[in-house]
N, C-alpha and C positions, 0 to 999 in steps of 0.2 A: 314436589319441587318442580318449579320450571325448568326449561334449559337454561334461563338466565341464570340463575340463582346455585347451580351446580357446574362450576366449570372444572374438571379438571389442574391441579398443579402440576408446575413447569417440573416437576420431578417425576410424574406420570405418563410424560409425553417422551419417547427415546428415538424417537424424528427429530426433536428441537438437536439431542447433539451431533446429529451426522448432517442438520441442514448449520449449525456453528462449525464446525469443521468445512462444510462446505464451501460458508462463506472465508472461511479464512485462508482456504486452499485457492482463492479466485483475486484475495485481497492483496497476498501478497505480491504475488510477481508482476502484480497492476500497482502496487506501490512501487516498489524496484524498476520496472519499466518506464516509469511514468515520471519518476525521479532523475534516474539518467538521463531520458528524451527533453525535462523542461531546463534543466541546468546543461544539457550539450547544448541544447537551441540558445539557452542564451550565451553560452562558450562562443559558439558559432558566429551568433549574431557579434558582439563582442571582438571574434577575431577580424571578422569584414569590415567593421566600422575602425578598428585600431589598427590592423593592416598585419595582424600578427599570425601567427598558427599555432601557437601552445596551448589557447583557452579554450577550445575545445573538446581536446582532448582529459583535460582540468575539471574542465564543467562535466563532462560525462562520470570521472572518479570523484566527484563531490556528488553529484546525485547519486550516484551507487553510496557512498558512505552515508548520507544522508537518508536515504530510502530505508537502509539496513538497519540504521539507527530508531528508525521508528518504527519498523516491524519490530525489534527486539520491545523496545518501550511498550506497544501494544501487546504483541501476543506472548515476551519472553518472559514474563512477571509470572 
């Protein structure tokens, strides 16, 4: 048999779950952070333009709600 022709299954490989862990260990708090930062900037943006100062801080607790909501969806199933 060549090497093509014999590849090991994903259930022989016990690297694939510590680099799926891996990745999910990097994905989340880059979801969460990244969530807060684009819903505070536009909070932000939002308060400068309307002359206010609540939506920023609004917009940072809607990306965290938001963020968490889709790390549950992703990894909490």
């Amino acid at each position: 048999m060549s090497e093509e022709e014999h590849r090991p299954g994903p259930e022989s490989d016990p690297s694939d779950d510590h680099q799926s862990f891996a990745n999910a260990a990097w994905s989340i708090p880059s979801y969460v952070l990244s969530g807060m930062a684009v819903y505070g900037g536009i909070g932000w943006l939002l308060d400068h333009w309307l002359g206010t100062s609540a939506l920023f801080p609004i917009g940072i607790l809607v990306g965290l709600a938001l963020a968490l909501y889709l790390v549950y969806h992703r990894y909490g199933r």
